[in-house]
C-alpha positions as a LaTeX table, in Angstrom:
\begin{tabular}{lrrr}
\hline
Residue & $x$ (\AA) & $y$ (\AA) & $z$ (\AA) \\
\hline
Unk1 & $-92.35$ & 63.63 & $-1.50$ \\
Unk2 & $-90.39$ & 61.16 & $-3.44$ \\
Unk3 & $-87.49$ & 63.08 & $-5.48$ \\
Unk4 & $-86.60$ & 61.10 & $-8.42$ \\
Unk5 & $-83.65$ & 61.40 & $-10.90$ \\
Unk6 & $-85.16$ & 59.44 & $-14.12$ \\
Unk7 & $-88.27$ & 58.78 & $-15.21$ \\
Unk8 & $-87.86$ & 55.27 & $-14.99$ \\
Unk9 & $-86.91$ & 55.06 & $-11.49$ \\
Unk10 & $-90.29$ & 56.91 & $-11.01$ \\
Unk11 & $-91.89$ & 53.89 & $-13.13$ \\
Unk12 & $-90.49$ & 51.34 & $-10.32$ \\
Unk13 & $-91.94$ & 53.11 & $-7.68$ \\
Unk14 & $-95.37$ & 53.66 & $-9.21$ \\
Unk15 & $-95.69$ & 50.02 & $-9.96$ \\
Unk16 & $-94.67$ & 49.70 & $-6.59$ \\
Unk17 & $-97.12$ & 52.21 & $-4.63$ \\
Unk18 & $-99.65$ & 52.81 & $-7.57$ \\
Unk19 & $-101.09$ & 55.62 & $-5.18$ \\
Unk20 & $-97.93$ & 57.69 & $-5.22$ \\
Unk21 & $-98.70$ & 60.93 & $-7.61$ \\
Unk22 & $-95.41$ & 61.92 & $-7.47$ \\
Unk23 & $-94.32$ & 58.45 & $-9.06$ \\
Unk24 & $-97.30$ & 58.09 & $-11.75$ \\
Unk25 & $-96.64$ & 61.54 & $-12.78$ \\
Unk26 & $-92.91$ & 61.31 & $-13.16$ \\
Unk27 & $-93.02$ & 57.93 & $-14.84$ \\
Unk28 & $-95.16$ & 59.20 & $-17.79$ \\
Unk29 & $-93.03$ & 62.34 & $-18.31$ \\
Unk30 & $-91.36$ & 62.77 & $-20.54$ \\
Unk31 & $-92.87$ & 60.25 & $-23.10$ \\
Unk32 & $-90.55$ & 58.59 & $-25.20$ \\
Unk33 & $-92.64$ & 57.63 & $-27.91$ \\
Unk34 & $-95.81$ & 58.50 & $-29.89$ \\
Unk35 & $-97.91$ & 55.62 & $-28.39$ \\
Unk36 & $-96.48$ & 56.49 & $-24.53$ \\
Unk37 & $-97.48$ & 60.56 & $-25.60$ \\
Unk38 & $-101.23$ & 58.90 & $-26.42$ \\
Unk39 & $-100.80$ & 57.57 & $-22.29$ \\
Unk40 & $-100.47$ & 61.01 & $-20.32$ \\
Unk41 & $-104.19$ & 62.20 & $-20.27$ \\
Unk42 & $-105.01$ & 58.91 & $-18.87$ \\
Unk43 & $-102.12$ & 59.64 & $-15.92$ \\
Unk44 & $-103.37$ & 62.72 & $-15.55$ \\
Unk45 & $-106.95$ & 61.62 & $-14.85$ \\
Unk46 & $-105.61$ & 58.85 & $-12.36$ \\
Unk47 & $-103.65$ & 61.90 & $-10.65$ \\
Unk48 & $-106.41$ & 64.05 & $-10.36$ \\
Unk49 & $-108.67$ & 61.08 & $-9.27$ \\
Unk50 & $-106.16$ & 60.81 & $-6.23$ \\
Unk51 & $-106.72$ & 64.23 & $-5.09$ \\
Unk52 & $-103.08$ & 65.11 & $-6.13$ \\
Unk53 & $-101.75$ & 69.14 & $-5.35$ \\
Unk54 & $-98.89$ & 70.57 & $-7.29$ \\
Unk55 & $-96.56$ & 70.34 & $-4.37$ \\
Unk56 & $-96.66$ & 66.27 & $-5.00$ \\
Unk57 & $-95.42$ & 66.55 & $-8.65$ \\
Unk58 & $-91.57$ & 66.53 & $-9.74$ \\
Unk59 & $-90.13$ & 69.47 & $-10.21$ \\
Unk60 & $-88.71$ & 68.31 & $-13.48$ \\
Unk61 & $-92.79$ & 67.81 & $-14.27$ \\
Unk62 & $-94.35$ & 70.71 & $-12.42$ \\
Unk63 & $-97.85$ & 70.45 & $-12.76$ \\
Unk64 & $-100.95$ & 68.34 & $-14.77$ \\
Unk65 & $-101.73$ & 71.93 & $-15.94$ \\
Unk66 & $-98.26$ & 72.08 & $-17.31$ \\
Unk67 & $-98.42$ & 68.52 & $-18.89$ \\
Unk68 & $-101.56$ & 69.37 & $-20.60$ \\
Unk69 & $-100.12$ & 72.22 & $-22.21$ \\
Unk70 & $-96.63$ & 70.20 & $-23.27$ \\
Unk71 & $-98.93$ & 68.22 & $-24.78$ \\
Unk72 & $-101.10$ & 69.91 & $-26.36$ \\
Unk73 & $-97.90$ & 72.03 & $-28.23$ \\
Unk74 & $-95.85$ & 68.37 & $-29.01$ \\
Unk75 & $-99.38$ & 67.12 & $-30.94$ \\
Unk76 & $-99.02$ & 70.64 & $-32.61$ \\
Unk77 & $-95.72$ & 70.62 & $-33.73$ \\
Unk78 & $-96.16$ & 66.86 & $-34.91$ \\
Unk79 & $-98.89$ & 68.25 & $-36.90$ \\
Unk80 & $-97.33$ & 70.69 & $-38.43$ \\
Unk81 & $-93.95$ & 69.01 & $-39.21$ \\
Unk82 & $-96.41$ & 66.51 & $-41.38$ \\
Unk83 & $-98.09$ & 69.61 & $-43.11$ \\
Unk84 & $-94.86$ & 71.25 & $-43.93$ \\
Unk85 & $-92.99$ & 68.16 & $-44.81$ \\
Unk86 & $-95.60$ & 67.08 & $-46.86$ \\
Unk87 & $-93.86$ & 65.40 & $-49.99$ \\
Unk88 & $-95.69$ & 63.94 & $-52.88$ \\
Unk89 & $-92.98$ & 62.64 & $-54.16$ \\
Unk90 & $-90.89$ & 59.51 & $-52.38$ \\
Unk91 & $-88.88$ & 56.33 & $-52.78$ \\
Unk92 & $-88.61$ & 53.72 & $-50.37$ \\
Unk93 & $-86.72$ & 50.47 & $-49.54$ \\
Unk94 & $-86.83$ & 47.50 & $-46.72$ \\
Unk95 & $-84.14$ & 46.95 & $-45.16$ \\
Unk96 & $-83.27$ & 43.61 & $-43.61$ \\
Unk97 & $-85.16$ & 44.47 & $-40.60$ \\
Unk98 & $-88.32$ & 44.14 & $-42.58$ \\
Unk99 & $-88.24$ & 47.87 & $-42.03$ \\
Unk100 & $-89.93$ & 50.23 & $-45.03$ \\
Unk101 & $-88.14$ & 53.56 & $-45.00$ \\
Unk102 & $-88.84$ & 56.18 & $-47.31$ \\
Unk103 & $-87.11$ & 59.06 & $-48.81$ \\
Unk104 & $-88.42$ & 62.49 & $-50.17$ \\
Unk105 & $-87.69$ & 63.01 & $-54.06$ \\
Unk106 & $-89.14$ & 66.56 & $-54.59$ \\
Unk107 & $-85.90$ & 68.39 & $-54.45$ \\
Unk108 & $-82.64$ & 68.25 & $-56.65$ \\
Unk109 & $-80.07$ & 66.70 & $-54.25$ \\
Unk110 & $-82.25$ & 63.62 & $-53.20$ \\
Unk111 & $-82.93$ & 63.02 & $-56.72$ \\
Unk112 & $-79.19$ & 63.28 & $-57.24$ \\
Unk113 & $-78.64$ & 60.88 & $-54.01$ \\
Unk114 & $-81.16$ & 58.16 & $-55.28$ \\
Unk115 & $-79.78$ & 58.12 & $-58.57$ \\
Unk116 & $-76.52$ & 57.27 & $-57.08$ \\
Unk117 & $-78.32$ & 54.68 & $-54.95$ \\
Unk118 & $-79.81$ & 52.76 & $-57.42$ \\
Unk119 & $-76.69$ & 51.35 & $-58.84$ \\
Unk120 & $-76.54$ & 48.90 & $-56.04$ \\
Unk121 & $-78.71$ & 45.82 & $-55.32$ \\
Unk122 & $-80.40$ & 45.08 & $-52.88$ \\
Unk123 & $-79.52$ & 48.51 & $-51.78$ \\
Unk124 & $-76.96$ & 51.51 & $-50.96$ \\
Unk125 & $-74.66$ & 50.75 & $-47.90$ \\
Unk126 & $-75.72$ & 47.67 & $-47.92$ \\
Unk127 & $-73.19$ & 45.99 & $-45.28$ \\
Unk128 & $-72.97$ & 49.62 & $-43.51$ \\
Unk129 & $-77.06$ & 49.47 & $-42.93$ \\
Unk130 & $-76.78$ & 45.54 & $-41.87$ \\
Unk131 & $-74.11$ & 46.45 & $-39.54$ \\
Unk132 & $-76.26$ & 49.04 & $-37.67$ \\
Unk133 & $-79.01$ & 47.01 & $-37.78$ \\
Unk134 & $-77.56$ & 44.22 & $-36.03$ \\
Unk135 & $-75.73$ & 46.35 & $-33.40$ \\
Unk136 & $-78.07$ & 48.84 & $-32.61$ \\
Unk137 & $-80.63$ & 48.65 & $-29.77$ \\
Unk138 & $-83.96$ & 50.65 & $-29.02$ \\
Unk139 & $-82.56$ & 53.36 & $-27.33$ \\
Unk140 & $-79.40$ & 53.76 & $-28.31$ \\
Unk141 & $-77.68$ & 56.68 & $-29.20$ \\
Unk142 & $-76.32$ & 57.15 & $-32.64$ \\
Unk143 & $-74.12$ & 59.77 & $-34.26$ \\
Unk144 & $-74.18$ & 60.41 & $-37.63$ \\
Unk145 & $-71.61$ & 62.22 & $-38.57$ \\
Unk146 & $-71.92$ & 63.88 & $-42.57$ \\
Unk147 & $-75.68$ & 62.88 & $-42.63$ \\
Unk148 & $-76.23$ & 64.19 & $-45.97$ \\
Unk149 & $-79.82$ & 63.27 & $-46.59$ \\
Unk150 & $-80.28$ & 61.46 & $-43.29$ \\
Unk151 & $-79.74$ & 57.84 & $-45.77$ \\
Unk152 & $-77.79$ & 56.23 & $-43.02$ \\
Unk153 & $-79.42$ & 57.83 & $-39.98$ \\
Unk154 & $-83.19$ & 56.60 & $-41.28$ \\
Unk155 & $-81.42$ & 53.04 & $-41.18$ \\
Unk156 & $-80.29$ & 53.41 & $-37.55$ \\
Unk157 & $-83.23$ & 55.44 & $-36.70$ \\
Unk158 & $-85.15$ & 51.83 & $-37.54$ \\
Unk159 & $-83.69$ & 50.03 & $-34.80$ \\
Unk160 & $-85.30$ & 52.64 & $-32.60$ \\
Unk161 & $-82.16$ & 54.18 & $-31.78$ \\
Unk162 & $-81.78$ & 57.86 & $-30.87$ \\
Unk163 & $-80.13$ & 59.84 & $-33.99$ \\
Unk164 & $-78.30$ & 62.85 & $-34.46$ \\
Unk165 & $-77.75$ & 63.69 & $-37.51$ \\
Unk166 & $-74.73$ & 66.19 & $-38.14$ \\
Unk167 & $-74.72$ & 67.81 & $-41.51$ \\
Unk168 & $-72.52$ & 70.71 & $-42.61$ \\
Unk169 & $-74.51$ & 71.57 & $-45.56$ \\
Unk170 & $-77.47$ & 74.08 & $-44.75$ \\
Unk171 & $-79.33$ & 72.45 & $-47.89$ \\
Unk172 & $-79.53$ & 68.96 & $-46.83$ \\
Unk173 & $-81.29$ & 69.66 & $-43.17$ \\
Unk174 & $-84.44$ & 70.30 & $-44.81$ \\
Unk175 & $-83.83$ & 67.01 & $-46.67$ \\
Unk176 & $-83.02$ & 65.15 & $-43.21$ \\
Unk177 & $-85.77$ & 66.85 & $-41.52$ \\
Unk178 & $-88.45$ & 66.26 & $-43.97$ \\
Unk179 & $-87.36$ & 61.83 & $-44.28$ \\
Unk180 & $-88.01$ & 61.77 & $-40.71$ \\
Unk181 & $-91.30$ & 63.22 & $-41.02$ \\
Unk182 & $-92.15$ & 60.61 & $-43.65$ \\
Unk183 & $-91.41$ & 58.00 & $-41.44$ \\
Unk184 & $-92.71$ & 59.37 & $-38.08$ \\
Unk185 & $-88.74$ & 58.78 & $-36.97$ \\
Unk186 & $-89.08$ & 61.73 & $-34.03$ \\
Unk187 & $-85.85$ & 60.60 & $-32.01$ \\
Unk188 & $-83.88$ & 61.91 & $-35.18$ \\
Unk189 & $-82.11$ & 65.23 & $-34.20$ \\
Unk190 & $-81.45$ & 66.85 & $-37.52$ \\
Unk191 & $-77.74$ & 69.24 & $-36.17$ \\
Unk192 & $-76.81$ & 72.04 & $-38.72$ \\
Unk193 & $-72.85$ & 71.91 & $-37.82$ \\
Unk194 & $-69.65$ & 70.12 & $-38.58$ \\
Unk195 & $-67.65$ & 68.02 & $-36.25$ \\
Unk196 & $-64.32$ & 69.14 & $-35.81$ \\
Unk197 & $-60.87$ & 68.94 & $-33.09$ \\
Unk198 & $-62.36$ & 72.37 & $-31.87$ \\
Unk199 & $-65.08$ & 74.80 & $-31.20$ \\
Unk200 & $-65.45$ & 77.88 & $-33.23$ \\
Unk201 & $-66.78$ & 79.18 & $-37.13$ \\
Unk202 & $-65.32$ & 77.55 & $-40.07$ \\
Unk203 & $-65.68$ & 78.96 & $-43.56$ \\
Unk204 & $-66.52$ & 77.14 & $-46.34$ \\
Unk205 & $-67.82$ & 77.34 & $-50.16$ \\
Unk206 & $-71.30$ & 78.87 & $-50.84$ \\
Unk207 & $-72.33$ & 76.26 & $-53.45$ \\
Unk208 & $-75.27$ & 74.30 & $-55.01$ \\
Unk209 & $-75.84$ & 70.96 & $-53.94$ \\
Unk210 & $-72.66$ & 68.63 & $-54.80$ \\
Unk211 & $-71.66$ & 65.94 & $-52.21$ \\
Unk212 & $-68.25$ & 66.26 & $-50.46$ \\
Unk213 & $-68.04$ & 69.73 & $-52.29$ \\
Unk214 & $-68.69$ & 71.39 & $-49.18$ \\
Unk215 & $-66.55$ & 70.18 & $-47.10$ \\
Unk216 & $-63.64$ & 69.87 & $-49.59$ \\
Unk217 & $-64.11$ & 73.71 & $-49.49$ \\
Unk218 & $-64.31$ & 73.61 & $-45.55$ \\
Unk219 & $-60.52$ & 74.65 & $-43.74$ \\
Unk220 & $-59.32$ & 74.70 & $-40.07$ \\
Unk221 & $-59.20$ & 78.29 & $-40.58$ \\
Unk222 & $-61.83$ & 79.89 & $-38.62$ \\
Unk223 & $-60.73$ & 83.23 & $-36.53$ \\
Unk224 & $-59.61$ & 85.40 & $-39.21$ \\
Unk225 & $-61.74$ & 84.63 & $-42.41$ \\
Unk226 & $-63.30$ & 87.52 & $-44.08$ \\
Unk227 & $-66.91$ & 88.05 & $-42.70$ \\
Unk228 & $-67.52$ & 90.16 & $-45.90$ \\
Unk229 & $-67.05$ & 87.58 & $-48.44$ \\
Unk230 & $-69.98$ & 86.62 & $-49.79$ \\
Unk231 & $-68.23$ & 83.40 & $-51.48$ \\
Unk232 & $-68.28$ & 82.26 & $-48.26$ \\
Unk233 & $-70.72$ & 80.79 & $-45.51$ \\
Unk234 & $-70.10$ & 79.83 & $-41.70$ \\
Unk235 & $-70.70$ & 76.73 & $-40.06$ \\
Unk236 & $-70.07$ & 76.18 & $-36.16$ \\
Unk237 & $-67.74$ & 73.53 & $-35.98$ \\
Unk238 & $-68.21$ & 71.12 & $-32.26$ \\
Unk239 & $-65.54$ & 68.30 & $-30.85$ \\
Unk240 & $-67.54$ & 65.34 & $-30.30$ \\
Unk241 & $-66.20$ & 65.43 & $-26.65$ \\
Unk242 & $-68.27$ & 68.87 & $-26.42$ \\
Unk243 & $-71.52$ & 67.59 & $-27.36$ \\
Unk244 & $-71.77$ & 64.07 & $-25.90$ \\
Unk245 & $-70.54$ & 64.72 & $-22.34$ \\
Unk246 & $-71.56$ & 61.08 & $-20.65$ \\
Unk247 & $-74.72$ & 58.97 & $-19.01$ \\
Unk248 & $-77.61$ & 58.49 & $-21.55$ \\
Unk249 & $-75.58$ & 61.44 & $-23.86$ \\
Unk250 & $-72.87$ & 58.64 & $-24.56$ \\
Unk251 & $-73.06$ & 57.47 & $-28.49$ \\
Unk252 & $-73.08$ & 53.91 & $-28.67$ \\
Unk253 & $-71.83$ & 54.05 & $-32.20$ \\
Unk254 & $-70.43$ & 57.41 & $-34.19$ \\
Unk255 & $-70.34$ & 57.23 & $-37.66$ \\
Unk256 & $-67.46$ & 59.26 & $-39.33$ \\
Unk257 & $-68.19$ & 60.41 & $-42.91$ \\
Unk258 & $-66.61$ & 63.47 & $-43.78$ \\
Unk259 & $-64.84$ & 63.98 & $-47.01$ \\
Unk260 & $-61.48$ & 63.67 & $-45.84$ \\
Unk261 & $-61.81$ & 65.47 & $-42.60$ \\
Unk262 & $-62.09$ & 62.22 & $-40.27$ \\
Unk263 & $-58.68$ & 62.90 & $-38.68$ \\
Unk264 & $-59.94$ & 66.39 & $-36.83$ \\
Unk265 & $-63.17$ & 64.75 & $-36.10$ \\
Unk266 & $-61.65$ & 61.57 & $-34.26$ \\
Unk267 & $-59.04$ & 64.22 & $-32.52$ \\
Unk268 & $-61.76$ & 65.88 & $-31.10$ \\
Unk269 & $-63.25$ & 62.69 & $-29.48$ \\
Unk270 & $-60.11$ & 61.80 & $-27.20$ \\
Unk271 & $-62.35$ & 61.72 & $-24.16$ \\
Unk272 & $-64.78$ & 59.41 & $-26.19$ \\
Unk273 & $-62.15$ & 57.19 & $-27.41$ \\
Unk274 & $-60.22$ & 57.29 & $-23.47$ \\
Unk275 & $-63.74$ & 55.76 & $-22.20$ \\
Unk276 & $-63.63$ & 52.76 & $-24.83$ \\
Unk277 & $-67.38$ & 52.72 & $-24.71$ \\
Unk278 & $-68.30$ & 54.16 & $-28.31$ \\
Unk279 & $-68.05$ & 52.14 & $-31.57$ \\
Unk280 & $-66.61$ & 54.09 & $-34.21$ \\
Unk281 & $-67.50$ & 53.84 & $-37.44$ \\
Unk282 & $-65.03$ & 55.63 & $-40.15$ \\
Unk283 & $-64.99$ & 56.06 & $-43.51$ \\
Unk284 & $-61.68$ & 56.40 & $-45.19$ \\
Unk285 & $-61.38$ & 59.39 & $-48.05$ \\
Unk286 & $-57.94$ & 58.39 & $-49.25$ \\
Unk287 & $-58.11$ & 60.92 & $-52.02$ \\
Unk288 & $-59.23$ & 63.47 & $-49.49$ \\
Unk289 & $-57.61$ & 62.95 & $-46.91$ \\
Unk290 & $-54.21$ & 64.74 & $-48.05$ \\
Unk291 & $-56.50$ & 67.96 & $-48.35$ \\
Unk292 & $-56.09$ & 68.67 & $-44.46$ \\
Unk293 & $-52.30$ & 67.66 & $-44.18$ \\
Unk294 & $-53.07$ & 64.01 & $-42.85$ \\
Unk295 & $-51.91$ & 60.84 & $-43.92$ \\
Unk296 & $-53.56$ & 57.16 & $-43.54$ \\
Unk297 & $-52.02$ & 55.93 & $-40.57$ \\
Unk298 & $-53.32$ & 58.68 & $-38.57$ \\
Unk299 & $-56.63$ & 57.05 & $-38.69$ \\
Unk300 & $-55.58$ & 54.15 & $-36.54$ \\
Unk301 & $-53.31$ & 56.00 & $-34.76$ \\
Unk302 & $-55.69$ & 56.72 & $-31.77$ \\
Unk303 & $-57.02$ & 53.23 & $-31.04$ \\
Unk304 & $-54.69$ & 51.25 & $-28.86$ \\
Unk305 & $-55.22$ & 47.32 & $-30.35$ \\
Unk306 & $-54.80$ & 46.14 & $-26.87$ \\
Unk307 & $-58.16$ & 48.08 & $-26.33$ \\
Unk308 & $-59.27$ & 48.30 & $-29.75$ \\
Unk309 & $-60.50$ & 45.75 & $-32.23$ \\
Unk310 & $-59.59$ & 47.12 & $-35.42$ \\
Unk311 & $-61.63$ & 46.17 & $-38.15$ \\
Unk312 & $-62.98$ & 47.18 & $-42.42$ \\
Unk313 & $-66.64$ & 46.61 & $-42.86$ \\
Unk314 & $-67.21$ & 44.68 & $-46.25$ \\
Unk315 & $-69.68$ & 42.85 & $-48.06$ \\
Unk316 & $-68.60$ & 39.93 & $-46.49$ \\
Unk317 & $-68.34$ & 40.90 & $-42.77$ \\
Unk318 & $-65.78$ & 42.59 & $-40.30$ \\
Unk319 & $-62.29$ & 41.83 & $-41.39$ \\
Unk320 & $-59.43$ & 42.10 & $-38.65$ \\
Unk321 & $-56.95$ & 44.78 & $-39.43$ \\
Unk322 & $-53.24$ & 45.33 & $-37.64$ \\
Unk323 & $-52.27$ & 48.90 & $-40.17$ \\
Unk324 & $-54.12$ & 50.59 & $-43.14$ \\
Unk325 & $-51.56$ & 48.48 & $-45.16$ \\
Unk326 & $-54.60$ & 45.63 & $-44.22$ \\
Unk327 & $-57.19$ & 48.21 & $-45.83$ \\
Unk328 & $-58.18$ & 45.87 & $-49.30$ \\
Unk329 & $-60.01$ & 48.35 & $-52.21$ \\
Unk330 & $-63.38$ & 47.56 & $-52.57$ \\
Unk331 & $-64.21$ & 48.49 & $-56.27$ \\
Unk332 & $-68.00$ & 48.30 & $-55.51$ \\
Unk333 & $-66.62$ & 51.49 & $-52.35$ \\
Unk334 & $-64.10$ & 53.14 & $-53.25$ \\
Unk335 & $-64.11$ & 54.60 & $-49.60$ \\
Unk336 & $-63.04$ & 52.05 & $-47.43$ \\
Unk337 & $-65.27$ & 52.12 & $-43.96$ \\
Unk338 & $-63.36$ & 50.95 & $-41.06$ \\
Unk339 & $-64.83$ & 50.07 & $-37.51$ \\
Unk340 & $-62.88$ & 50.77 & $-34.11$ \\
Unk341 & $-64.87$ & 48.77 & $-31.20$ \\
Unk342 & $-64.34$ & 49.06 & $-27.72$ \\
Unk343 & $-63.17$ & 44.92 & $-26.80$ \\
Unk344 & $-64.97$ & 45.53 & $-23.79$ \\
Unk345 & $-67.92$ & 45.20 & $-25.16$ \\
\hline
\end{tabular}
């Protein structure tokens, strides 16, 4: 029997030796896609049509009884995700992929968020969601880091890329969740966490929805808060270098938008940032940032120019930067985003 690592290495053998169970089975599991998930009955019938016993299948398949019942509880929890996501109530946009998105407007902080969004033309983030759009690939894995609504991860979820969304407010996962419903977006991973330099609980303000008002309220203190407090809730905090470990886990672009906190979230990425193989994408609080004991410079601080390109996003393109003296105020963003890519790439 044929022990394969991937699925698609299973895919070149079955196209190879189309009678090979072991290979037809494996190359259909798992599916990545709706329209691939609509393809494993027929597998399944082609496998049983060649006589196939369980001892042929992978072990990371087990058996066509097993498939059948994977799929049978994926249609179901597609099913009900649409039922209980259900939202009257939307907005949309196309973005310059000629890709409709749409948002959920049944619930006080997207109404909040769009209202903020329709003070720009053609639309919010507009050089941000351009930027994604032309760098992402199907496939790709991108972190969004502060998701809020899931706003920028529905753009980058449009390219086809993989998303994780990371949002420290317990409110706004529901919000995330519920957009990528709407748009059948299933390779978005809503995370209920903040990104941090290190593991453990954080405390921060129990609040109503207000944006950045959670994590002004968030500290580095995390061991000896008062459990007891009910002014307070608990988030896990996670380094980036202690979710994304490597292979198809590595973000090709992370996308930094934390209210001042970007300086513990970049320190814990120094494995990420060593490998030079991940864009990062930062936005710069400067009225925030002071709020964690950090200064400007710090931002640029870990990106060696000699690996680095160091660049600010605007409305007019990348811009080359040599110090965050090069930072220019954008009075259309007052939070200056600044890109850090790998130049081997």
């Amino acid at each position: 029997m044929n022990n394969f690592k991937t699925r698609s290495e299973a895919r070149r053998v079955a196209v190879q030796d189309p009678s090979d169970v072991s290979a037809l089975a494996g190359g259909y599991w798992p599916p990545f896609d709706r329209a691939e998930m609509m393809k494993v009955p027929g597998a399944l019938r082609r496998i049983a049509a060649l006589g196939s016993s369980i001892k042929a299948i992978p072990h990371y398949v087990l058996s066509p009884r097993f498939l059948i019942w994977r799929l049978q509880e994926l249609v179901k929890v597609f099913n009900e995700r649409t039922e209980r996501h259900r939202s009257q109530k939307s907005w949309s946009l196309t973005l310059s992929n000629a890709k409709t998105v749409k948002f959920p407007l049944d619930d006080p902080s997207a109404v909040v968020f769009k209202e903020m969004a329709d003070k720009f033309t053609p639309y919010y983030e507009k050089s941000l969601a351009e930027y994604l759009i032309d760098t992402l690939r199907p496939g790709d894995v991108f972190v969004d880091g502060g998701a809020n609504i899931g706003y920028v991860s529905a753009v980058a979820a449009s390219t086809g890329a993989v998303v994780f969304a990371v949002e420290i407010q317990r409110e706004l996962i529901s919000q995330i969740e519920t957009m990528a419903t709407m748009n059948e977006f299933d390779l978005v991973r809503p995370l209920h966490m903040g990104l941090s330099s290190k593991p453990g609980l954080t405390s921060m303000w129990r609040t109503g929805i207000n944006f950045g008002a959670g994590l002004e309220g968030e500290t580095e203190r995390s061991m000896d808060d008062e459990p007891r407090s009910i002014a307070d809730d608990f988030v896990a905090m996670m380094p980036l270098d202690d979710l994304f470990i490597g292979g198809a886990l590595r973000p090709k672009i992370v996308k930094v938008d934390v209210e001042g906190h970007e300086i513990s979230v970049l320190a814990g990425a120094k494995r990420l940032i060593a490998e030079a193989r991940t864009i990062f994408v930062v936005e710069f609080h400067a009225h925030l940032i002071h709020l964690y004991g950090h200064g400007p410079e710090e931002l640029v601080a870990p990106f060696d120019p000699t690996i680095w390109t160091l660049q600010q996003l605007t409305d007019d393109g990348l811009v080359d930067i040599a110090s965050m003296a090069d930072v220019v105020p954008d009075p259309r963003d007052p939070n200056p985003k600044l890109v850090f890519t790998p130049r081997s790439l």
